[in-house]
HTML snippet that shows the backbone in 3Dmol.js (N, CA, C, O; Angstrom):
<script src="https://3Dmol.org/build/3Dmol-min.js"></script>
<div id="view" style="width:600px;height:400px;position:relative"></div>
<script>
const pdb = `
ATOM      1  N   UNK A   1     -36.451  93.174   1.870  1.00  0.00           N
ATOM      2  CA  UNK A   1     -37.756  93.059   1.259  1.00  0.00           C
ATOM      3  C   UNK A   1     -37.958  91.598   0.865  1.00  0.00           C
ATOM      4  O   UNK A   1     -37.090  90.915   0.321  1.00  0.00           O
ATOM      5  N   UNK A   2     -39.113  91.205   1.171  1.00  0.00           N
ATOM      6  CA  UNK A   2     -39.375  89.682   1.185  1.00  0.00           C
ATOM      7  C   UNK A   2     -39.505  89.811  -0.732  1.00  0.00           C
ATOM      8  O   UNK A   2     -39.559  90.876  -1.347  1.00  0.00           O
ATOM      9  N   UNK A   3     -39.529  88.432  -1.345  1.00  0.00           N
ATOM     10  CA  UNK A   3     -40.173  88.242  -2.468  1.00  0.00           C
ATOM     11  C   UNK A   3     -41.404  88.478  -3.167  1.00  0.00           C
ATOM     12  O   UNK A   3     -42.165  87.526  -2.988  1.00  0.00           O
ATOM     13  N   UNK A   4     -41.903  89.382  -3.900  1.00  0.00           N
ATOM     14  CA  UNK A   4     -43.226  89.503  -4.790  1.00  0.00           C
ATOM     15  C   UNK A   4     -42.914  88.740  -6.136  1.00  0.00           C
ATOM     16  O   UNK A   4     -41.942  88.160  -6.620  1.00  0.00           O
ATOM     17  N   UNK A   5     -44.257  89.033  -6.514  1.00  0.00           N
ATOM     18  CA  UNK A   5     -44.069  88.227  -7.920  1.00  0.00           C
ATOM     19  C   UNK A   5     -45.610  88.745  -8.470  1.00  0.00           C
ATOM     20  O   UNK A   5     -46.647  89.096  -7.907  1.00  0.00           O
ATOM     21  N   UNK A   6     -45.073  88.560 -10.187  1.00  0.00           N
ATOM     22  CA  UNK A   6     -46.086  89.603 -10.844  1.00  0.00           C
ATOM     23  C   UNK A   6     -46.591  87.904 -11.731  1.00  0.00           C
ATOM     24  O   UNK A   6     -45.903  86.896 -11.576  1.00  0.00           O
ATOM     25  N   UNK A   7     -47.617  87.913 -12.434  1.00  0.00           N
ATOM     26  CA  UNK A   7     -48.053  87.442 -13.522  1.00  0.00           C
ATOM     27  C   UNK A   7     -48.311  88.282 -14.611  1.00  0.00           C
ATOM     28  O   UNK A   7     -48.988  89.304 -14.724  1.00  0.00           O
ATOM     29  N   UNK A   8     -47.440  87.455 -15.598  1.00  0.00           N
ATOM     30  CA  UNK A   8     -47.728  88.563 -17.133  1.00  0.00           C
ATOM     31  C   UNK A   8     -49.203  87.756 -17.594  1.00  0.00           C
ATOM     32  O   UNK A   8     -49.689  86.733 -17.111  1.00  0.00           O
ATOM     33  N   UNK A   9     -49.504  88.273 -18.259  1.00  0.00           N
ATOM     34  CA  UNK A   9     -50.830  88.246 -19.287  1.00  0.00           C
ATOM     35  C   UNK A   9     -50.589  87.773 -20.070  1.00  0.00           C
ATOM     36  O   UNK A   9     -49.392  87.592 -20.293  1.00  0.00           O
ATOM     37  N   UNK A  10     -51.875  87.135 -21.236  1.00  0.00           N
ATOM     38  CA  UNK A  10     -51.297  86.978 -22.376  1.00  0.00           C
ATOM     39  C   UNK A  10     -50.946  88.028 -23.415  1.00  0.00           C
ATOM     40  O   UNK A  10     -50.635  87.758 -24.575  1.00  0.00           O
ATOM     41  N   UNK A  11     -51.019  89.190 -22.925  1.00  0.00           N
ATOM     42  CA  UNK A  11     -50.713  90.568 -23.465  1.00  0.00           C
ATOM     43  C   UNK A  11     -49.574  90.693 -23.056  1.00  0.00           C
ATOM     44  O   UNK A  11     -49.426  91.914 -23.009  1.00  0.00           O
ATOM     45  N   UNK A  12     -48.469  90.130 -22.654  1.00  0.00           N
ATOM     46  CA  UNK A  12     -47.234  90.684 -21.888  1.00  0.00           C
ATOM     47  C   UNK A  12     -47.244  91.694 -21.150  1.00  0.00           C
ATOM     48  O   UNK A  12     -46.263  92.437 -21.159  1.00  0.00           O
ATOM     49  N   UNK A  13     -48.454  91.993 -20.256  1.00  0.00           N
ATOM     50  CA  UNK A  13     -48.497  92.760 -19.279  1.00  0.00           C
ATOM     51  C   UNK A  13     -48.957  91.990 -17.965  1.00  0.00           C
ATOM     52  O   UNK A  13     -49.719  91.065 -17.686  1.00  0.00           O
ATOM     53  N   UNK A  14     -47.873  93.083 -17.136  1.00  0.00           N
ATOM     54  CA  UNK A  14     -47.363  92.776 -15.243  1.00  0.00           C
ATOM     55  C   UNK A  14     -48.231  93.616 -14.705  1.00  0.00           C
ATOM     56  O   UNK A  14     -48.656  94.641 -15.237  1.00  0.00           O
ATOM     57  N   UNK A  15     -48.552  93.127 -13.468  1.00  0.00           N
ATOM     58  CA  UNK A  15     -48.550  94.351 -12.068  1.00  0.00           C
ATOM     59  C   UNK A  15     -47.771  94.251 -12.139  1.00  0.00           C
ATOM     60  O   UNK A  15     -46.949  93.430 -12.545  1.00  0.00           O
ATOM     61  N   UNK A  16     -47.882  95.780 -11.426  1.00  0.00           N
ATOM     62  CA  UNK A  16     -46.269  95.969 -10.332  1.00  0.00           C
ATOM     63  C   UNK A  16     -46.832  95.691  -9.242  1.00  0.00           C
ATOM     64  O   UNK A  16     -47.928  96.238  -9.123  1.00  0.00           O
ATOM     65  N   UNK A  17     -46.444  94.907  -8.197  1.00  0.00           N
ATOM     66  CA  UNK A  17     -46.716  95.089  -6.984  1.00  0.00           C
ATOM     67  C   UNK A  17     -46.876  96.467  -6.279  1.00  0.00           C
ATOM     68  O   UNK A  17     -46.039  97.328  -6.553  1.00  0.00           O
ATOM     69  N   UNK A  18     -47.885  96.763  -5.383  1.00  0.00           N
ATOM     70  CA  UNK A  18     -47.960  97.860  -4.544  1.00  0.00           C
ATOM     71  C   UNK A  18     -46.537  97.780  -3.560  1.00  0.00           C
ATOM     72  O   UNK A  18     -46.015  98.852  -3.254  1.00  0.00           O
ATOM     73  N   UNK A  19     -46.228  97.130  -3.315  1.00  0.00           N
ATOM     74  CA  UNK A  19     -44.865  97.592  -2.548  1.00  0.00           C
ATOM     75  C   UNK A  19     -43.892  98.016  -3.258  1.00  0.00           C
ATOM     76  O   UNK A  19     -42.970  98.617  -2.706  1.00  0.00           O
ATOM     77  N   UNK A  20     -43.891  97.813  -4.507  1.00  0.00           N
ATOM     78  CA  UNK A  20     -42.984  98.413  -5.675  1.00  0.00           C
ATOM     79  C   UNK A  20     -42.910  99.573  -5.873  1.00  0.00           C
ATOM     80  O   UNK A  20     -41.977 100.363  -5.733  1.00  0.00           O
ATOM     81  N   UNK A  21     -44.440  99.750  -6.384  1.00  0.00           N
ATOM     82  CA  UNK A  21     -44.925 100.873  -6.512  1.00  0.00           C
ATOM     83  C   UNK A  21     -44.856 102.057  -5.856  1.00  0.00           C
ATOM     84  O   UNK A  21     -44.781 103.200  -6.308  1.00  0.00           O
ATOM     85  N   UNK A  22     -44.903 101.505  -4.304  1.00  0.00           N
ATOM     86  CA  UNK A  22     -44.413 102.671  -3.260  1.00  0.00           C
ATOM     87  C   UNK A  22     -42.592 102.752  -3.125  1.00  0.00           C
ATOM     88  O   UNK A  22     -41.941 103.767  -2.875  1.00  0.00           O
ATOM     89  N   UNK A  23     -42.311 102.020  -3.257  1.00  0.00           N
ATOM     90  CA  UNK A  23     -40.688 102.191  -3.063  1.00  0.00           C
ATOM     91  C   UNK A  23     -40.131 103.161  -4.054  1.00  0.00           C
ATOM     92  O   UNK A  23     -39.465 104.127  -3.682  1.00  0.00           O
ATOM     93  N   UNK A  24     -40.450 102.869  -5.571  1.00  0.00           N
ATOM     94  CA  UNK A  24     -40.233 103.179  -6.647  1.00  0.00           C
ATOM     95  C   UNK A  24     -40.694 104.869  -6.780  1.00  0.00           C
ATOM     96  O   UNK A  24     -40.159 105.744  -7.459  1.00  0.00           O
ATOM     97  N   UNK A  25     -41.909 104.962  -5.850  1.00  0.00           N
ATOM     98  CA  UNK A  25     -42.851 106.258  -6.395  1.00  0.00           C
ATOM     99  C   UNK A  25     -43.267 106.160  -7.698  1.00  0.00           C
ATOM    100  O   UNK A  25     -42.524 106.779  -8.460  1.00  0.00           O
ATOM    101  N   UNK A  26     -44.156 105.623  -8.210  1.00  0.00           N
ATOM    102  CA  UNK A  26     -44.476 105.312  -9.436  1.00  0.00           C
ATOM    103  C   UNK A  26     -45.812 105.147  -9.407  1.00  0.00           C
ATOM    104  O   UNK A  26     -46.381 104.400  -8.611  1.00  0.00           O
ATOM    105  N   UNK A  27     -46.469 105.949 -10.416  1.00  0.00           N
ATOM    106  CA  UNK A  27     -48.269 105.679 -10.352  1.00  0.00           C
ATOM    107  C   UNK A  27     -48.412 105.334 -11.460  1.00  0.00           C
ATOM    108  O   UNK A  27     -47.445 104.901 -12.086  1.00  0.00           O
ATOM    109  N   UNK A  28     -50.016 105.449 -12.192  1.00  0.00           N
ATOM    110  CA  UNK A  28     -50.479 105.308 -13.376  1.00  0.00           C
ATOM    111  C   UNK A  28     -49.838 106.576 -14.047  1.00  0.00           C
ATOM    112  O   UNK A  28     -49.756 107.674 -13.497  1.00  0.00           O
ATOM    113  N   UNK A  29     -49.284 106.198 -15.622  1.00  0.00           N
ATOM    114  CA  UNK A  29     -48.225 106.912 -16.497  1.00  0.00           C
ATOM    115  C   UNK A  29     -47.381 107.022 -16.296  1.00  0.00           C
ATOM    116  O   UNK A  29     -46.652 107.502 -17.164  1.00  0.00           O
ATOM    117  N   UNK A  30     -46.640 106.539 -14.563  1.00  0.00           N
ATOM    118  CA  UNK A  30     -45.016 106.356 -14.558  1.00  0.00           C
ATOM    119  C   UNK A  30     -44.248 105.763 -15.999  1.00  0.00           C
ATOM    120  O   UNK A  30     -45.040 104.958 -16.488  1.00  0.00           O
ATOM    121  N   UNK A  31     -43.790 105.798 -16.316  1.00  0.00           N
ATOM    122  CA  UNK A  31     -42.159 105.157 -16.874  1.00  0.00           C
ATOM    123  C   UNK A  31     -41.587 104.146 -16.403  1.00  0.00           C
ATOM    124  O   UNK A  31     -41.194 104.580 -15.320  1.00  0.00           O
ATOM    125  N   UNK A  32     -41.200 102.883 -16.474  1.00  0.00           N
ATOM    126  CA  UNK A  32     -40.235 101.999 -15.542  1.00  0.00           C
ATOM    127  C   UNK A  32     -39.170 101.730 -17.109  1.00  0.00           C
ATOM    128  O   UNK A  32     -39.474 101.899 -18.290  1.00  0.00           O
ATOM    129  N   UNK A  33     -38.153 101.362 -16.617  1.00  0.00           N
ATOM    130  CA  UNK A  33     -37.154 101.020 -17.756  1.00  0.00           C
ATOM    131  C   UNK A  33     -36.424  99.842 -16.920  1.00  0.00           C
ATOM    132  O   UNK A  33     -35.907  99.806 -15.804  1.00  0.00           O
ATOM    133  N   UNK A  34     -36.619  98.853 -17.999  1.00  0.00           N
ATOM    134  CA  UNK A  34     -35.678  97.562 -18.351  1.00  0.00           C
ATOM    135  C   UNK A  34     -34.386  97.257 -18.388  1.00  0.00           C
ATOM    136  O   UNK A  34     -33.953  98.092 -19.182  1.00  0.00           O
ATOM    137  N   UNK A  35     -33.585  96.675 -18.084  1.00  0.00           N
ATOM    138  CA  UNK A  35     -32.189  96.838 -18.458  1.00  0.00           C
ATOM    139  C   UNK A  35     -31.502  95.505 -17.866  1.00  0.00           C
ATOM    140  O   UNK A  35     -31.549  95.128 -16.695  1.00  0.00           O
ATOM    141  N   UNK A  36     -30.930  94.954 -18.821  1.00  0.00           N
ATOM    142  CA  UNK A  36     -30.364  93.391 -18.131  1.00  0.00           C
ATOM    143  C   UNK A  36     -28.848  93.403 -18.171  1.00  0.00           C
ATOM    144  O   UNK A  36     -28.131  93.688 -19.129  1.00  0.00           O
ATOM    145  N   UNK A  37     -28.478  93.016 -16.876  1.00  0.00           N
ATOM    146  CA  UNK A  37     -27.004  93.192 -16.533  1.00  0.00           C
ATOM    147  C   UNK A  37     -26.339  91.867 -16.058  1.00  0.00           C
ATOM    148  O   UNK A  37     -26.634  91.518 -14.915  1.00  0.00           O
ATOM    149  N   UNK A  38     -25.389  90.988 -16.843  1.00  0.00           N
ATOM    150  CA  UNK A  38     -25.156  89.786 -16.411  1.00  0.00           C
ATOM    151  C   UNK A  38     -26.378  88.562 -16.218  1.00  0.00           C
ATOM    152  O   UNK A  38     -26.309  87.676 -15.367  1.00  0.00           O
ATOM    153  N   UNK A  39     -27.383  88.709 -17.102  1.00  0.00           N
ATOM    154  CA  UNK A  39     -28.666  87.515 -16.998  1.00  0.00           C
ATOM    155  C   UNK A  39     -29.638  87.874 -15.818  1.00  0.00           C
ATOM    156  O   UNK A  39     -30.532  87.177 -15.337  1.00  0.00           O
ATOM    157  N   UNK A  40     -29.153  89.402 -15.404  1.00  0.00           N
ATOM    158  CA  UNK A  40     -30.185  89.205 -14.674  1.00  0.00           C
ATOM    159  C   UNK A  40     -30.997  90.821 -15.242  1.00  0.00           C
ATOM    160  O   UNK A  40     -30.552  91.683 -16.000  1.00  0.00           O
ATOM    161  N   UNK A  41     -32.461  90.735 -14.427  1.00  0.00           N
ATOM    162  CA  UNK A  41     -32.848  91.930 -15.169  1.00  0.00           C
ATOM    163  C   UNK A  41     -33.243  93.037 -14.268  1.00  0.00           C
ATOM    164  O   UNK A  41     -34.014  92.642 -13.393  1.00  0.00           O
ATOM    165  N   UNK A  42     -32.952  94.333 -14.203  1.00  0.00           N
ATOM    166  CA  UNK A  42     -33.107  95.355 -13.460  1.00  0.00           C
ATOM    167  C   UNK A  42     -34.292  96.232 -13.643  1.00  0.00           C
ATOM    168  O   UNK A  42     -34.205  96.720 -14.770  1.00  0.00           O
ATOM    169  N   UNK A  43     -35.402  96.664 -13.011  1.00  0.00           N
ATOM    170  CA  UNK A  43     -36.042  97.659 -13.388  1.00  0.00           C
ATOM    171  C   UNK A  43     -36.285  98.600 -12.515  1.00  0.00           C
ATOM    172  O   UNK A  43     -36.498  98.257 -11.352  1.00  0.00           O
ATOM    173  N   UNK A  44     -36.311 100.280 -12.949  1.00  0.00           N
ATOM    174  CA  UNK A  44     -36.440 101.095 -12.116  1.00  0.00           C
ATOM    175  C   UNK A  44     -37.214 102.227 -12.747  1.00  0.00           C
ATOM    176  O   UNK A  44     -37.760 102.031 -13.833  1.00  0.00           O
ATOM    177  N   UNK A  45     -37.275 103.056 -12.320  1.00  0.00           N
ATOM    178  CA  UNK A  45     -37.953 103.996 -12.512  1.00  0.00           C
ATOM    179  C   UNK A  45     -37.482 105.058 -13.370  1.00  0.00           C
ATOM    180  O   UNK A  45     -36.740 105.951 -12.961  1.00  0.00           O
ATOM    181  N   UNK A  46     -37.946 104.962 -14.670  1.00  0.00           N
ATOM    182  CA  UNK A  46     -36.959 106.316 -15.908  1.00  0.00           C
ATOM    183  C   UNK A  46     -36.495 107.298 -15.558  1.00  0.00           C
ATOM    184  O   UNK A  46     -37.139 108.118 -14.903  1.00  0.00           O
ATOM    185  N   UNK A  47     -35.174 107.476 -15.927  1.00  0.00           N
ATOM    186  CA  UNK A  47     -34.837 109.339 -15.441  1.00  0.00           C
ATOM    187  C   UNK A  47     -34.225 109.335 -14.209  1.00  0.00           C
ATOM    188  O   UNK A  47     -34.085 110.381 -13.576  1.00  0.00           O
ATOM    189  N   UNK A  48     -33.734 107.957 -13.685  1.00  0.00           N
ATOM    190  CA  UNK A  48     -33.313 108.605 -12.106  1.00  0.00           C
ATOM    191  C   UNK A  48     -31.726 108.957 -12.918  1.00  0.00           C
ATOM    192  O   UNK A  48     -31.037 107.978 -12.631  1.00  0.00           O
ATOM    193  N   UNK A  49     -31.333 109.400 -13.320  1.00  0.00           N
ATOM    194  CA  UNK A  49     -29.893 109.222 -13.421  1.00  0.00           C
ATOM    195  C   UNK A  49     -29.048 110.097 -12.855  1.00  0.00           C
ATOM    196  O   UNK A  49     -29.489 111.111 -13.395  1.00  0.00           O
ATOM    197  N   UNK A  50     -28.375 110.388 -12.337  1.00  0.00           N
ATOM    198  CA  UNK A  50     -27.253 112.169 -12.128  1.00  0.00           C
ATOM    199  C   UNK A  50     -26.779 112.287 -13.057  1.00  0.00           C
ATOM    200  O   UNK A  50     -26.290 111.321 -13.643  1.00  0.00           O
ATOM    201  N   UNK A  51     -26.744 113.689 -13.606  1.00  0.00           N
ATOM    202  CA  UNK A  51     -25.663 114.330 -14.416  1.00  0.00           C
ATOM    203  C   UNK A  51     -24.333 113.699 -14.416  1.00  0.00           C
ATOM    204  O   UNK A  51     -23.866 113.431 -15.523  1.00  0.00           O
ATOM    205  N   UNK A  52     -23.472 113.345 -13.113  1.00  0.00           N
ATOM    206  CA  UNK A  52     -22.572 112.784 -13.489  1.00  0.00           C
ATOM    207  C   UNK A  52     -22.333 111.079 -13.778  1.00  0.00           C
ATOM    208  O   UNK A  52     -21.238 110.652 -14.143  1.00  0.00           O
ATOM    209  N   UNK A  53     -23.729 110.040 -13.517  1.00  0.00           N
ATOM    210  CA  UNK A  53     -23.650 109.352 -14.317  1.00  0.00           C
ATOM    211  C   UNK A  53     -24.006 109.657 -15.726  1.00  0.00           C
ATOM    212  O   UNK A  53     -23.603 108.662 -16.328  1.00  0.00           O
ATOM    213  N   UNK A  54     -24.543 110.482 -16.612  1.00  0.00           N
ATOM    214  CA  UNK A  54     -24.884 110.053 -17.591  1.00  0.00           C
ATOM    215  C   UNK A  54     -23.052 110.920 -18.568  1.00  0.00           C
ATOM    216  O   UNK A  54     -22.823 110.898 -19.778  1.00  0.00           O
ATOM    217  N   UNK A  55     -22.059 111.598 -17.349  1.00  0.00           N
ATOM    218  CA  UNK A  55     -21.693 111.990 -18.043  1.00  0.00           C
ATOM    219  C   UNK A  55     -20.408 110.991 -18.303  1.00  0.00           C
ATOM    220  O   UNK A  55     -19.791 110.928 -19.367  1.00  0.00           O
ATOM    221  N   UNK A  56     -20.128 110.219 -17.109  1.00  0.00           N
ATOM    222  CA  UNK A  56     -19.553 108.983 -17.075  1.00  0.00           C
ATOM    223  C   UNK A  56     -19.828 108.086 -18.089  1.00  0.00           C
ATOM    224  O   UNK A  56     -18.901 107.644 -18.768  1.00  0.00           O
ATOM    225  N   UNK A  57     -21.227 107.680 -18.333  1.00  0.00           N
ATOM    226  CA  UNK A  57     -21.671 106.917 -19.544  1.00  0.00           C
ATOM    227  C   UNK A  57     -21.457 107.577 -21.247  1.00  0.00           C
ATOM    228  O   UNK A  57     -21.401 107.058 -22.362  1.00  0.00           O
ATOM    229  N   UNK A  58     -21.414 108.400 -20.936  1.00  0.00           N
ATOM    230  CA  UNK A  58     -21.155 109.376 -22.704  1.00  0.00           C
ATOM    231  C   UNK A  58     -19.093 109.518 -22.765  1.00  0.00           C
ATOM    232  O   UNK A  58     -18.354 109.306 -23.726  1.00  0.00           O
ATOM    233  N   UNK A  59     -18.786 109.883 -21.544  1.00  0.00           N
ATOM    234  CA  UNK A  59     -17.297 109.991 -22.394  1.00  0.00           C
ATOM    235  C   UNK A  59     -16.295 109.126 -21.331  1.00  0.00           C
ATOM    236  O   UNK A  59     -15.069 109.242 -21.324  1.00  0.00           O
ATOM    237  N   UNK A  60     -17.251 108.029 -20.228  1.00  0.00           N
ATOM    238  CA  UNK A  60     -15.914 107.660 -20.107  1.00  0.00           C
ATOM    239  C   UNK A  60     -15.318 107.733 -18.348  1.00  0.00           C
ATOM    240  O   UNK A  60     -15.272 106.820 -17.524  1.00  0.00           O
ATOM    241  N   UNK A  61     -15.044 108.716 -18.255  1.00  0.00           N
ATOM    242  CA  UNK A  61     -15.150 109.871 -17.149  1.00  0.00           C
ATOM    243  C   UNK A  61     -15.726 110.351 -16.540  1.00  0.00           C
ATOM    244  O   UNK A  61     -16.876 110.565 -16.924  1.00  0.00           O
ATOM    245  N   UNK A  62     -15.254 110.892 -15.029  1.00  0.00           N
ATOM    246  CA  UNK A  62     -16.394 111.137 -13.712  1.00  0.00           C
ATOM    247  C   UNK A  62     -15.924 113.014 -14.416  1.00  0.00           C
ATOM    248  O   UNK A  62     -14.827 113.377 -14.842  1.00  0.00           O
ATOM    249  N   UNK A  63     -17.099 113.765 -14.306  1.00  0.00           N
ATOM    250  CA  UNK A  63     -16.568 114.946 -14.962  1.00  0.00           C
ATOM    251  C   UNK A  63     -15.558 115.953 -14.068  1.00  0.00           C
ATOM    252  O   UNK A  63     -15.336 115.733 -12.877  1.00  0.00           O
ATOM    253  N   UNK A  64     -15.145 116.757 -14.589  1.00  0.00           N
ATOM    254  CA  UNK A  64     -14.389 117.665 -14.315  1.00  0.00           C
ATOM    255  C   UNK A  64     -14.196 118.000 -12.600  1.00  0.00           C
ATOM    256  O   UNK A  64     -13.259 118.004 -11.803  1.00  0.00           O
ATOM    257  N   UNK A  65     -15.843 118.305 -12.561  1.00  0.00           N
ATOM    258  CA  UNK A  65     -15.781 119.174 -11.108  1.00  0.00           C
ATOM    259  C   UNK A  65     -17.325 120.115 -10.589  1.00  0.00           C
ATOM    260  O   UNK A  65     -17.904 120.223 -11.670  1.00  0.00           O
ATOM    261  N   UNK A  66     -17.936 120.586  -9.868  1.00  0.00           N
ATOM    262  CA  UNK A  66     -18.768 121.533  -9.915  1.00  0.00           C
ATOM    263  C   UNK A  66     -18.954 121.833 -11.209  1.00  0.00           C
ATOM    264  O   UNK A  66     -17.918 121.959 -11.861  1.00  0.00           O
ATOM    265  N   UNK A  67     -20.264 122.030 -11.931  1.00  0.00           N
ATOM    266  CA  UNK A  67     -20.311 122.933 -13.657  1.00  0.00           C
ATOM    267  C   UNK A  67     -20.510 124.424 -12.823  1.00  0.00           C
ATOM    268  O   UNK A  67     -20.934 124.828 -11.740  1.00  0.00           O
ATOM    269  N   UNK A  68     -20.142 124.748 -13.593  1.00  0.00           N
ATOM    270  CA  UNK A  68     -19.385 126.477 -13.779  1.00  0.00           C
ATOM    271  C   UNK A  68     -20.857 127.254 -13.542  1.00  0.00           C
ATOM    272  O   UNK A  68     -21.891 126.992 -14.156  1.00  0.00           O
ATOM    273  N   UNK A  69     -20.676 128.380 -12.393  1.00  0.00           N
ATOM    274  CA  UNK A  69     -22.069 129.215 -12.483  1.00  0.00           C
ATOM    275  C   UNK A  69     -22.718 129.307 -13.580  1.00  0.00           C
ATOM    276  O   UNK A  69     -21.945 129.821 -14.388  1.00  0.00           O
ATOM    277  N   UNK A  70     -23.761 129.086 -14.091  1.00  0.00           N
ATOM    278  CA  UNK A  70     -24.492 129.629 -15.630  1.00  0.00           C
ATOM    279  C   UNK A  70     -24.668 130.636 -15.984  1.00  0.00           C
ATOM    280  O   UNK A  70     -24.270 130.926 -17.113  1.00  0.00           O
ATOM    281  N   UNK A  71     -25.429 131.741 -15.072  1.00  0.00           N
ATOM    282  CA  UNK A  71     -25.909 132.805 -15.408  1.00  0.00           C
ATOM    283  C   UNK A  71     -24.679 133.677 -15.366  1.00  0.00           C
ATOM    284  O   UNK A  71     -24.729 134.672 -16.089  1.00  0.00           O
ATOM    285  N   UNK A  72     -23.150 133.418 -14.373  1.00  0.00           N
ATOM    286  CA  UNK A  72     -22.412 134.317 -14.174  1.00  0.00           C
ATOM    287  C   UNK A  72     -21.138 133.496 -15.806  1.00  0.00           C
ATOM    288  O   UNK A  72     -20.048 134.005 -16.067  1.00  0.00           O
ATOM    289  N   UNK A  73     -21.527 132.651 -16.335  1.00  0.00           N
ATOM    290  CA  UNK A  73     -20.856 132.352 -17.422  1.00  0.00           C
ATOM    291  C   UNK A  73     -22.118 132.947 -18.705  1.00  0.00           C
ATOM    292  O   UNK A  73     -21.803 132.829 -19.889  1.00  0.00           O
ATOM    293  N   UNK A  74     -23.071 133.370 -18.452  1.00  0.00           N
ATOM    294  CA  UNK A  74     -23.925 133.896 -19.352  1.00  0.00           C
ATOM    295  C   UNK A  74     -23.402 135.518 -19.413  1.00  0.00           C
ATOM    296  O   UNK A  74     -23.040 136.105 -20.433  1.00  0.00           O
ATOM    297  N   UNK A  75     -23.465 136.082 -18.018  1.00  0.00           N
ATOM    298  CA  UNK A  75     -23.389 137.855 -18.155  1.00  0.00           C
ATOM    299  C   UNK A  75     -21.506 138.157 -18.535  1.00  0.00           C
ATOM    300  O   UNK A  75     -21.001 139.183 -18.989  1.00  0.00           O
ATOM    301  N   UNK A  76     -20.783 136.772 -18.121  1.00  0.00           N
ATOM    302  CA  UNK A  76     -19.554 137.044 -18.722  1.00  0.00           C
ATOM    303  C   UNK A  76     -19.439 137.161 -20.397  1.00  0.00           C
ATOM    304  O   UNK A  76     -18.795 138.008 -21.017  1.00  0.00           O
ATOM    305  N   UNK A  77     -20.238 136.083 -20.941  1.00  0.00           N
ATOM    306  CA  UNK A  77     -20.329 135.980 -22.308  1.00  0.00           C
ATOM    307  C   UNK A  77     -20.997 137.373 -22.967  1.00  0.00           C
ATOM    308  O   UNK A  77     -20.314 137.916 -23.836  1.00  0.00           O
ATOM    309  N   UNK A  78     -22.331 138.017 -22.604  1.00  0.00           N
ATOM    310  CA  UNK A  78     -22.444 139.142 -22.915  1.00  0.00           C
ATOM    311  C   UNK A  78     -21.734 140.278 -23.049  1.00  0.00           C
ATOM    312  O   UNK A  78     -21.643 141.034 -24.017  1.00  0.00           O
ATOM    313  N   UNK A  79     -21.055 140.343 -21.579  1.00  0.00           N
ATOM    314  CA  UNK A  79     -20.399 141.921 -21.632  1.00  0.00           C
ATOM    315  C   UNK A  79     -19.241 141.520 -22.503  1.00  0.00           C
ATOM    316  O   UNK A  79     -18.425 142.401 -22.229  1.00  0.00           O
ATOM    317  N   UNK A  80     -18.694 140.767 -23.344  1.00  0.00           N
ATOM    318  CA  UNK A  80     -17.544 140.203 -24.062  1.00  0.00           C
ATOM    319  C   UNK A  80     -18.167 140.724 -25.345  1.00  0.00           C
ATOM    320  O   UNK A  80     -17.617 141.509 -26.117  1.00  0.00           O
ATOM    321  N   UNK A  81     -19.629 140.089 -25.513  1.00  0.00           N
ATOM    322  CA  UNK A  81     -19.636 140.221 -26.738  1.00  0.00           C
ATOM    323  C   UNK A  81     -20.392 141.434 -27.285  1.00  0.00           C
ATOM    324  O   UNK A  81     -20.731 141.605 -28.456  1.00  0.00           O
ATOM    325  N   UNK A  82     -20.644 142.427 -26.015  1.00  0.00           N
ATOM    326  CA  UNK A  82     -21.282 144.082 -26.670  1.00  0.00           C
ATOM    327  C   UNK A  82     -20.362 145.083 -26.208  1.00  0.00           C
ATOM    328  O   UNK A  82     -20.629 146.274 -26.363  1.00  0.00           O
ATOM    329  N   UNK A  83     -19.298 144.703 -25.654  1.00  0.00           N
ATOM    330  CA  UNK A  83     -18.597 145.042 -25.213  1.00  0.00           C
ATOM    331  C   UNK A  83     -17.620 146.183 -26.628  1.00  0.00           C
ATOM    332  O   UNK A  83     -17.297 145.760 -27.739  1.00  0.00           O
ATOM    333  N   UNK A  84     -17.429 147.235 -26.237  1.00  0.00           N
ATOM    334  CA  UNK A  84     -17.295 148.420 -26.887  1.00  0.00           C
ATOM    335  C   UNK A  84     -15.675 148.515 -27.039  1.00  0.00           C
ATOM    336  O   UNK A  84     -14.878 148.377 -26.111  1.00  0.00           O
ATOM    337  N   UNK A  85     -15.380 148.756 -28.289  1.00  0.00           N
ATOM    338  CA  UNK A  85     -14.030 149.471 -28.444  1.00  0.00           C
ATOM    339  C   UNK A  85     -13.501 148.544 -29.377  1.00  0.00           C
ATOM    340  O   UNK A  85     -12.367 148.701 -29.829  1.00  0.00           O
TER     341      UNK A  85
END
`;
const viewer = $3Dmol.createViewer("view");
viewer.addModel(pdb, "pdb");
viewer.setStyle({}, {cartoon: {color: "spectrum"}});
viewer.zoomTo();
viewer.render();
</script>
């Protein structure tokens, strides 16, 4: 991708370039988020994250493995807990 370039305002507001915009998928009320890594600055589009980055970022660690069926760790938890005798 060749070089764009935005002008801020005296409001501190950018375009985004339309080629951004399409790469990104991002319209009017998108989200973009900021983030500077080594002096330089990154922006993308809020929310892209995977589950297992954000779980990497909270403890550390790539997680466990597959997460565990839900609904078949839900009907296990039930019949446990009406479970008679």
């Amino acid at each position: 991708m060749a070089n764009v370039f935005s002008k801020i305002t005296a409001q501190g507001q950018i375009s985004v370039p339309a080629e951004i915009r399409k790469k990104l998928g991002v319209g009017p009320g998108s989200v973009l988020e900021w983030d500077e890594k080594r002096g330089d600055v990154v922006v993308r589009k809020a929310g892209r994250y995977s589950s297992s980055e954000i779980h990497h970022a909270l403890f550390g660690t790539q997680p466990p493995g597959p997460p565990p069926d839900v609904k078949e760790a839900i009907r296990t938890h039930m019949r446990k807990r009406h479970a008679r005798g």
